[in-house]
C-alpha positions as CSV (number, residue, x, y, z in Angstrom):
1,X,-18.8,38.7,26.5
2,X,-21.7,39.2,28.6
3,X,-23.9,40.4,25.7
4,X,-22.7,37.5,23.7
5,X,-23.8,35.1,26.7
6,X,-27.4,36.5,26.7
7,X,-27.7,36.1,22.9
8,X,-26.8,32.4,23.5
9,X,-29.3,32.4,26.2
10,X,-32.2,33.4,24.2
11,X,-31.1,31.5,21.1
12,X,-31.8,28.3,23.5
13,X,-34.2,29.2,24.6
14,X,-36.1,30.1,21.0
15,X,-37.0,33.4,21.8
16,X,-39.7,34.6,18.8
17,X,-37.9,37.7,17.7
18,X,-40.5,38.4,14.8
19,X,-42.2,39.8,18.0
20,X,-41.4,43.3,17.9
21,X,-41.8,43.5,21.9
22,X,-39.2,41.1,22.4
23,X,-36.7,42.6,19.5
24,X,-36.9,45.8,21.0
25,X,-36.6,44.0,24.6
26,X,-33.6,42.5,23.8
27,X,-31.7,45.5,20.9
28,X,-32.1,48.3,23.2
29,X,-31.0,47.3,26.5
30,X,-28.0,44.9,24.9
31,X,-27.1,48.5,23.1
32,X,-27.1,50.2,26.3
33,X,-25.3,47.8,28.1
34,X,-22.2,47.1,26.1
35,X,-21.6,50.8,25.2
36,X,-21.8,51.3,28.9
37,X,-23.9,54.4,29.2
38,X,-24.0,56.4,32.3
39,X,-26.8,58.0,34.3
40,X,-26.0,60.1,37.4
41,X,-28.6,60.7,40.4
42,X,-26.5,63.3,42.4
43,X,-23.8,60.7,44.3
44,X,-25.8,57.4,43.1
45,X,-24.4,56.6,39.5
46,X,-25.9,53.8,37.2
47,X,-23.9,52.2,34.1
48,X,-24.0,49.4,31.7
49,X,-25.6,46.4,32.6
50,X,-27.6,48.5,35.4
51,X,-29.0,50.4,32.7
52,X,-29.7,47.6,30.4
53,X,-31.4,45.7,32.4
54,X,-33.6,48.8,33.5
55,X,-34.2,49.3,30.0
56,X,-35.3,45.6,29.3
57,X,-38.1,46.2,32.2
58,X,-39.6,49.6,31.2
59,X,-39.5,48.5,27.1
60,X,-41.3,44.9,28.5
61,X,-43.5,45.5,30.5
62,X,-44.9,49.3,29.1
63,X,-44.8,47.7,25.4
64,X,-47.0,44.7,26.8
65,X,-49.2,47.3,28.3
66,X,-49.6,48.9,24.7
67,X,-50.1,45.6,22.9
68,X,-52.8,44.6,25.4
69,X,-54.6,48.0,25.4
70,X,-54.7,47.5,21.5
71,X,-55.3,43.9,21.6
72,X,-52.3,42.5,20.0
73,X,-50.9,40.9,22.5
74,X,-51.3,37.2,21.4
75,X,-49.5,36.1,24.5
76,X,-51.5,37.8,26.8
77,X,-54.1,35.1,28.8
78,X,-56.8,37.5,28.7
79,X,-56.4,38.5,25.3
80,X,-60.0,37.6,23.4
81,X,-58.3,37.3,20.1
82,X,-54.7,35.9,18.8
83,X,-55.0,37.8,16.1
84,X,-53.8,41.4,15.2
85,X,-55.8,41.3,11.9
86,X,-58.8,40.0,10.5
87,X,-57.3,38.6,7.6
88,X,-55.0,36.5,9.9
89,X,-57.8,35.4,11.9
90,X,-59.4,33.7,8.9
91,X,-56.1,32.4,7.8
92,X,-56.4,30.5,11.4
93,X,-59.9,29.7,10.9
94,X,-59.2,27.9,7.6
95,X,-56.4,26.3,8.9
96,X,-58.3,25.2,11.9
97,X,-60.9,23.7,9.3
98,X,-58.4,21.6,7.6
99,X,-57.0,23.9,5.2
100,X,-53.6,24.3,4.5
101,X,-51.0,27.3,4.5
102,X,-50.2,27.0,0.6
103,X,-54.4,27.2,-0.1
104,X,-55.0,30.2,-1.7
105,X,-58.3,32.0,0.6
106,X,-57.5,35.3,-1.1
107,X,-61.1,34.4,-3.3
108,X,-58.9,35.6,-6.2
């Protein structure tokens, strides 16, 4: 149920999962939780939704850290370009001139 609860959540909330940071952010740690996986630390014992939600911080926050090393973070503030490619960044550059998305700029 609780799974099912944050799907609606980030349904809402139109979470971009073509973003591979935030499909992995949201598949693994759901995964962990609901199969309720179990880590033990001598007496201290973690499960489920601990686990998960452990999971959803490391995969964030270390795959940001990649995707801003490599620069293809587009959400990132500091980021100098939005673009993973430089074929997409002069798809924005036409589109930014007035083109539109059905113009063919392949120069084919």
């Amino acid at each position: 149920m609780i799974g099912i609860l944050g799907v609606r959540i980030w349904v809402q909330n139109n979470v971009d999962f073509s973003n591979p940071i935030n499909l992995a952010v949201a598949g693994v740690p759901l995964i962990v939780a609901i199969a309720d996986y179990t880590m033990v630390f001598g007496e201290i014992v973690f499960t489920g939704i601990a686990l998960g939600s452990v999971a959803a911080l490391v995969i964030h926050h270390g795959m940001s850290a990649i995707a801003r090393w490599r620069g293809t973070d587009a959400g990132f503030e500091d980021a100098e370009a939005d673009f993973a490619t430089p074929v997409n960044q002069a798809d924005a550059e036409h589109l930014e001139s007035g083109g539109r998305w059905d113009d063919d700029t392949s120069g084919r």
